[in-house]
C-alpha positions in Angstrom: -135.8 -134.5 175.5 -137.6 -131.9 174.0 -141.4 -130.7 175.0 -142.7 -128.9 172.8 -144.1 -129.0 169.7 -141.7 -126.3 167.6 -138.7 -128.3 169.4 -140.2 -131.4 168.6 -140.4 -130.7 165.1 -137.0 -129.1 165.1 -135.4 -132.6 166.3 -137.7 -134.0 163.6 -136.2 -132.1 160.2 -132.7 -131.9 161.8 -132.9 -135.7 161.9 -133.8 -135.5 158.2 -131.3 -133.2 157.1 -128.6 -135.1 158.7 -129.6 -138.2 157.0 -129.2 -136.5 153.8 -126.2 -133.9 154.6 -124.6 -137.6 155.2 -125.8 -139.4 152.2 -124.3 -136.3 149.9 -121.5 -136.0 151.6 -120.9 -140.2 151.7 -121.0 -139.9 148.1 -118.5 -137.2 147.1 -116.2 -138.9 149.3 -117.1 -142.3 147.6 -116.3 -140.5 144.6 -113.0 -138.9 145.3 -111.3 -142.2 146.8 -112.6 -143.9 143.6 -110.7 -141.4 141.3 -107.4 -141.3 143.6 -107.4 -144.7 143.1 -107.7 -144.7 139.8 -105.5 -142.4 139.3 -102.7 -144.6 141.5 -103.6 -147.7 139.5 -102.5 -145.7 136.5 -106.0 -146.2 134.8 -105.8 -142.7 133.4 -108.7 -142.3 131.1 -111.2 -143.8 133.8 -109.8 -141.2 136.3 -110.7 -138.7 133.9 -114.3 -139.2 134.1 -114.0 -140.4 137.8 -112.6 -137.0 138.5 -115.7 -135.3 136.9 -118.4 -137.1 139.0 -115.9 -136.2 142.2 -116.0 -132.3 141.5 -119.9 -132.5 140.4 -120.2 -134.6 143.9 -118.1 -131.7 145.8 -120.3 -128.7 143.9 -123.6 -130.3 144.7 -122.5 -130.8 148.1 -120.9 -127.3 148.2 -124.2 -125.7 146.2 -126.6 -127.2 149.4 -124.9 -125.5 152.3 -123.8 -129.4 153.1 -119.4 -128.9 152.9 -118.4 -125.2 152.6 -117.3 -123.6 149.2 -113.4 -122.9 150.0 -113.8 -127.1 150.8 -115.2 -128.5 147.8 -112.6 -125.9 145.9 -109.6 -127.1 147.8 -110.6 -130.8 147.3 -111.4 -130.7 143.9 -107.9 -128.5 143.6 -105.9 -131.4 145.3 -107.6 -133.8 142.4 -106.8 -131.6 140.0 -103.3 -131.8 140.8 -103.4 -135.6 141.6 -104.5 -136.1 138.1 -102.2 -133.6 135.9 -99.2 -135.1 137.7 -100.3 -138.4 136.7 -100.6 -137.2 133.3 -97.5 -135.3 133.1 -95.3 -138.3 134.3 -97.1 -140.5 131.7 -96.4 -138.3 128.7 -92.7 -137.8 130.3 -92.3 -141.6 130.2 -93.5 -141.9 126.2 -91.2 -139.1 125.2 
């Protein structure tokens, strides 16, 4: 355990940030499994918008230092893709 008071307090705002590095990063991921599965369901115009709170999600996270850049770009890249595919094999099917 830690004794003094600069460690102390170190073991203090790491807790916090933790907490909060976890919270942020819970919820991009919340995000992203909703929009895949939107996306799979073939609910198309609510993936749309479920995709834009997933990369807002993955820059905020990115923007605070809590996931790295190259991560949240690569993630929101592999939506991306998801979701044009999906879109591509719907206006294949209605021409």
């Amino acid at each position: 355990m830690a004794n003094t008071k600069s460690a102390l307090k170190r073991v203090r705002s790491s807790e916090k940030r933790r907490l909060r590095n976890r919270r942020v990063r819970t919820q991009a991921r919340t995000y992203i499994k909703r929009a895949k599965a939107q996306i799979e369901a073939g609910q198309l115009e609510e993936a749309k918008k479920s995709v834009a709170d997933a990369i807002r999600a993955l820059d905020k996270a990115a923007e605070k230092g809590i996931i790295h850049k190259n991560n949240a770009a690569r993630r929101k890249s592999r939506l991306m893709r998801k979701l044009n595919q999906a879109l591509q094999s719907l206006q294949g099917a209605a021409a």
